[in-house]
C-alpha positions in Angstrom: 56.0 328.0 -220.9 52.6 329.0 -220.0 50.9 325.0 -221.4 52.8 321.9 -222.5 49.8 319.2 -222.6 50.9 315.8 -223.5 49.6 312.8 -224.2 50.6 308.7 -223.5 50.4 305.6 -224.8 50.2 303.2 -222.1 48.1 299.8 -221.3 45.2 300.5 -219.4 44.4 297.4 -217.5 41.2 295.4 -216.4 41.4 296.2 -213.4 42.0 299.7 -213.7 39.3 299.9 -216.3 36.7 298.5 -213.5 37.7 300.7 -210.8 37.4 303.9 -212.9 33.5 302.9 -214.2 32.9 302.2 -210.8 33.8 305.6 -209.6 32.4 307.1 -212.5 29.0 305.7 -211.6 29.1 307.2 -208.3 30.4 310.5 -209.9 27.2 310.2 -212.3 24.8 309.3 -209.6 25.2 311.7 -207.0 26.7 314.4 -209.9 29.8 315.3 -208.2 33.3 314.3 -208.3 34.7 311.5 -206.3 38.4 310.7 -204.6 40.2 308.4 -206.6 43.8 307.1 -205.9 45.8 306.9 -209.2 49.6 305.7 -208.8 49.5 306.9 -205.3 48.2 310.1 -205.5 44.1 311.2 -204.9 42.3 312.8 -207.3 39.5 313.5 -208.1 37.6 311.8 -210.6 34.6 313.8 -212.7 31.0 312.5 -213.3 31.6 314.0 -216.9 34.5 313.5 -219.8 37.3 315.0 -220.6 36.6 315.6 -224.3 36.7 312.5 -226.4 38.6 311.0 -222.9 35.6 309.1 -220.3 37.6 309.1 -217.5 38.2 312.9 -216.4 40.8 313.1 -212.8 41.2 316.8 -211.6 44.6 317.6 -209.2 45.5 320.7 -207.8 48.6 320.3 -209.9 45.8 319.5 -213.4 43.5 317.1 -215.0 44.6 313.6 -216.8 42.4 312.2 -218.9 42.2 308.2 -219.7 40.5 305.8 -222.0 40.4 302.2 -222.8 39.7 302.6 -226.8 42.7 301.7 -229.0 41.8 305.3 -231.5 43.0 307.5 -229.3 46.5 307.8 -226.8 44.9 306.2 -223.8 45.8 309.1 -221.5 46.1 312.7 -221.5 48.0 315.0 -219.6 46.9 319.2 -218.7 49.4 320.3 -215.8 47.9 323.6 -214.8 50.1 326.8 -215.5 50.5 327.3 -212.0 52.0 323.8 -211.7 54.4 324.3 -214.5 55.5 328.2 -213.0 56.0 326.2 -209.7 58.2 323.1 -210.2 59.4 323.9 -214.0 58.0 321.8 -216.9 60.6 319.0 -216.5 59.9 318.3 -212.8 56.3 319.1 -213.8 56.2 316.1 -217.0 58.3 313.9 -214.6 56.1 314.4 -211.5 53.0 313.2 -213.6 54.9 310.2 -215.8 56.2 309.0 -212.5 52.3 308.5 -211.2 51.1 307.7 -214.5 53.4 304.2 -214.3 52.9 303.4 -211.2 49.1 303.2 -212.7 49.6 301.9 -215.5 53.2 300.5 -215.9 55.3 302.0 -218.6 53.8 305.3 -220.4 55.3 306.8 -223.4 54.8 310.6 -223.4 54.7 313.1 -226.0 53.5 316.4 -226.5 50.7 317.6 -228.2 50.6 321.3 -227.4 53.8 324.3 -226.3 52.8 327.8 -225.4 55.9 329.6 -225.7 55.5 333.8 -224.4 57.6 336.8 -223.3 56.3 339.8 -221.6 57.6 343.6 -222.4 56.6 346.8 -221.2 56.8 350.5 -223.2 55.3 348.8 -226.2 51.8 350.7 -226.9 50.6 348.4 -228.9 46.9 349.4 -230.6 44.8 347.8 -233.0 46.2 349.7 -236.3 49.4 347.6 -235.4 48.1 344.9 -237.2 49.3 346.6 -240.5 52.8 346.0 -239.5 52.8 342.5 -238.8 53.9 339.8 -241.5 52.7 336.5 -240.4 53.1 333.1 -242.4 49.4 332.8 -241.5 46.5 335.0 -242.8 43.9 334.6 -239.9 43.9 338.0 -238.0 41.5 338.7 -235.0 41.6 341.4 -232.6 40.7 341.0 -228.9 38.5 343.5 -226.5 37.9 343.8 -223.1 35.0 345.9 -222.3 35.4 347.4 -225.6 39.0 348.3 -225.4 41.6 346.6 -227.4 43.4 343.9 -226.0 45.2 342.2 -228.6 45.4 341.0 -231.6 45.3 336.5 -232.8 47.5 335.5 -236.0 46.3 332.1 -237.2 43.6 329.4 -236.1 43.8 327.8 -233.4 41.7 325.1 -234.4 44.1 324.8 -237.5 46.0 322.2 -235.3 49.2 324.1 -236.4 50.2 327.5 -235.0 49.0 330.4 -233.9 49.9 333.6 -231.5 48.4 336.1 -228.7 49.6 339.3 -228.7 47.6 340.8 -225.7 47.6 342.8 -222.4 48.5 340.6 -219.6 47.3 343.0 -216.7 44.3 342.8 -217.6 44.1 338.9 -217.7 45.7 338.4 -214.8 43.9 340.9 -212.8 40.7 338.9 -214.1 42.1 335.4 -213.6 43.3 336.2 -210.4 46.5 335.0 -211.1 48.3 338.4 -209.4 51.4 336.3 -208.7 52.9 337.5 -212.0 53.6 341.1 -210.6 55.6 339.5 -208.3 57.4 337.3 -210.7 57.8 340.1 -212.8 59.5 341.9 -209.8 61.7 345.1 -209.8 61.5 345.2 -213.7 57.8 346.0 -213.7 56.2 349.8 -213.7 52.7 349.6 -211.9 52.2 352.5 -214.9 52.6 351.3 -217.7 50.9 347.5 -219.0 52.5 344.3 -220.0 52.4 343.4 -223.2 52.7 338.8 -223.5 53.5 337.8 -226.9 52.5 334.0 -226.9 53.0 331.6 -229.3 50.7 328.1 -229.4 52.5 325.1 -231.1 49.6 322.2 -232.0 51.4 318.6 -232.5 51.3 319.1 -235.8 53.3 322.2 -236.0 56.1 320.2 -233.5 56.1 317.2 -235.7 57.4 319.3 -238.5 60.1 320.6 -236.0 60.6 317.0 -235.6 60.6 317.0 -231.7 57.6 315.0 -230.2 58.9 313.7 -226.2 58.7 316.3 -223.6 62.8 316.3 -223.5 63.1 316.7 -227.2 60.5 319.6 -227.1 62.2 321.3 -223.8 65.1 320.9 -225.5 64.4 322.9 -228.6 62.3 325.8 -226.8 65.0 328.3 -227.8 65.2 327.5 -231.7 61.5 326.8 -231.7 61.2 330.6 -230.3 63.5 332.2 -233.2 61.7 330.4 -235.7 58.8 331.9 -234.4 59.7 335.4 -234.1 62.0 335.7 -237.4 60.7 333.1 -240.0 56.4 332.8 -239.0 55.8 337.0 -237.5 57.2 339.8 -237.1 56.2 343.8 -236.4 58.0 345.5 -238.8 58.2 349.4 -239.4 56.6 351.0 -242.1 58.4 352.6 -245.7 57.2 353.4 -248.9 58.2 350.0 -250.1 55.2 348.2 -251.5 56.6 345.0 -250.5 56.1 344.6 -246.4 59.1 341.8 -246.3 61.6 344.2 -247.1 60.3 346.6 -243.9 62.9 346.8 -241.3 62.3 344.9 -238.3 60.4 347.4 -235.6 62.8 347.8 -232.4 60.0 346.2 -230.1 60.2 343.3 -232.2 63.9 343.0 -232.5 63.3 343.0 -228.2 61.3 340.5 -228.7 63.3 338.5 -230.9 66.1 338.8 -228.2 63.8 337.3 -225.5 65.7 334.2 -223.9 62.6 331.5 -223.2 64.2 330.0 -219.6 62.5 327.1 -217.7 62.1 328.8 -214.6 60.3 327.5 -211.3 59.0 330.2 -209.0 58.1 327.8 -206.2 54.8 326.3 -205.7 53.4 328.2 -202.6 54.5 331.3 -205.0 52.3 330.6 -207.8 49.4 329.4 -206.2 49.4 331.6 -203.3 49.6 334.4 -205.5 46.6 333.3 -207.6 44.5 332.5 -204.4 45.7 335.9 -203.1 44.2 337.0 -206.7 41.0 335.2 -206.5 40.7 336.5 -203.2 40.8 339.9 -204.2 37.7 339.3 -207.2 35.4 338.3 -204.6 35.9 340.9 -202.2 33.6 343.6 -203.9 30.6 341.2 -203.6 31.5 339.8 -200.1 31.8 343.2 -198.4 28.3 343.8 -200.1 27.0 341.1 -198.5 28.5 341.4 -195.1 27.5 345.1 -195.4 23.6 344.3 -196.1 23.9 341.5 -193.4 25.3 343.8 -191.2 22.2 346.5 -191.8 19.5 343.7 -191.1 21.3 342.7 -187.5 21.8 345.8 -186.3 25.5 346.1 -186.5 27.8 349.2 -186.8 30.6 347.6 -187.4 32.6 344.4 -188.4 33.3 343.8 -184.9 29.3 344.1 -184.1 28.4 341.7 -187.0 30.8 338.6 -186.6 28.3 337.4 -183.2 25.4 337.1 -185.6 27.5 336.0 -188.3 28.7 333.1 -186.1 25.1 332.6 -185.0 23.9 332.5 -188.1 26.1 330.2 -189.7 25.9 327.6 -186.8 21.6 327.6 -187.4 22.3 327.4 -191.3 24.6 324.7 -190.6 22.3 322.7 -188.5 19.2 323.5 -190.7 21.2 321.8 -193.9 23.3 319.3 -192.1 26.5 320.3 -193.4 29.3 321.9 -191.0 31.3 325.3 -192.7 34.4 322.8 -192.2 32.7 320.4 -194.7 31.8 323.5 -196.9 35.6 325.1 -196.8 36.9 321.5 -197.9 34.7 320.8 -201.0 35.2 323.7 -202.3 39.2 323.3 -201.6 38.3 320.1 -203.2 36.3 321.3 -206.3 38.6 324.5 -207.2 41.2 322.6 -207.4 43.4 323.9 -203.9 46.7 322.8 -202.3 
């Protein structure tokens, strides 16, 4: 499961209601987030919305959303996909429910979006692929990155339904940063050859008519939701002379496909987000040795080891000129990316 958002009906109180707009003030007035303890646990709340939700609190482990109208659920739930890799969607749905009520007293979840995926490797899949697919839906785009296929979509997702991602997940990760994936992925991966994810996104809508709507009842049914998916809505089939595609056999990278068992895994927390940092870490490093290169040039320096007494120099005038320590720096942005 790479997203299970949910959503709660709950009672949001007076009180609760108060301390949010005051925060939110703050957040407004100085245009940056601000700590806020909800059901024991500091976050941190936004100086904008989250969508059609007012009050918008971000956590390392992801963002709730809450609201006082009666239209909408009054709270909304985004665990991050590093969160959910971590701890496993169940611990994941308990671990925010179990805040949630201390908040707000009883909370009654339900789901409102599944993304379901496998990844494969030896599958070369190209843009004329698209012939071969029979999908329930009739939406087809295809994806580039820098002007090399990357995929291809099947239906809308704005159709509040389903749709799926066929795409190369070596490159996203390297972009994302999320490089812990390789070593999830283990001894079964070839550096040589890419991963192809085939992903699946289930709207509410589209779980409602599976007639499973509470986190357990949606776990629950992952397996059955995922044949349905890859028999009944698409499927890569291989080409005859048959003018009628639904009686093409069934390609032998789909039938692997088909086969995929969707598990609830947890790869540990220090895993999957010190594997993304490490990833992060990696994207900047182009333009930080660039920068520590050109620094070095202007003091002087022939090496690293030259450069790091006027870096420390440097840093300790900047930090005195603007009034804010590098320690203060390190932990807002800890703070604002979101870091354990």
């Amino acid at each position: 499961m790479d997203a299970l958002y949910l959503s709660g009906r709950a009672v949001i109180s007076a009180d609760l209601e108060s301390a949010l707009n005051e925060a939110r003030v703050i957040a407004e007035e100085t245009d940056d987030s601000v700590p806020f303890v909800l059901g024991g646990v500091e976050m941190q709340l936004q100086p904008r919305a989250f969508g059609k939700y007012r009050f918008s609190l971000d956590h390392p482990f992801g963002r709730v959303g809450i609201t006082a109208s009666q239209s909408l659920p009054a709270i909304r739930v985004q665990p991050r996909a590093e969160f959910l890799h971590g701890v496993g969607p169940r611990a994941a749905v308990q671990w925010f429910a179990q805040h949630l009520e201390n908040a707000c007293g009883p909370v009654l979840l339900t789901v409102s979006r599944l993304d379901l995926f496998a990844d494969f490797q030896g599958w070369s899949l190209n843009g004329d692929d698209r012939r071969d697919f029979l999908c329930r839906a009739t939406d087809l785009g295809l994806h580039e990155a820098s002007d090399e296929f990357n995929g291809l979509q099947f239906g809308k997702r704005t159709s509040g339904t389903i749709s799926a991602r066929l795409y190369d997940k070596t490159i996203e990760s390297a972009k994302t940063g999320s490089l812990y994936w390789k070593d999830i992925w283990g001894d079964n991966y070839d550096p040589d050859q890419s991963v192809v994810r085939v992903e699946f996104e289930l709207a509410r809508d589209a779980l409602h008519q599976f007639d499973v709507n509470r986190p357990d009842e949606v776990l629950d049914a992952t397996g059955s939701l995922w044949t349905h998916l890859t028999t009944q809505w698409l499927t890569h089939r291989t080409t005859t002379d048959d003018q009628n595609k639904s009686r093409w056999p069934i390609s032998g990278e789909w039938q692997c496909v088909q086969r995929a068992r969707i598990a609830e895994n947890n790869y540990g927390i220090s895993r999957t987000y010190g594997g993304k940092s490490l990833g992060q870490i990696w994207n900047i490093l182009p333009a930080l040795t660039g920068y520590l290169a050109n620094f070095g040039a202007l003091t002087h320096s022939e090496s690293f080891a030259d450069l790091v007494p006027h870096l420390s120099n440097f840093l300790a005038q900047y930090a005195e000129h603007t009034d804010t320590t590098m320690r203060e720096r390190i932990a807002d942005k800890r703070r604002k990316n979101g870091l354990l």
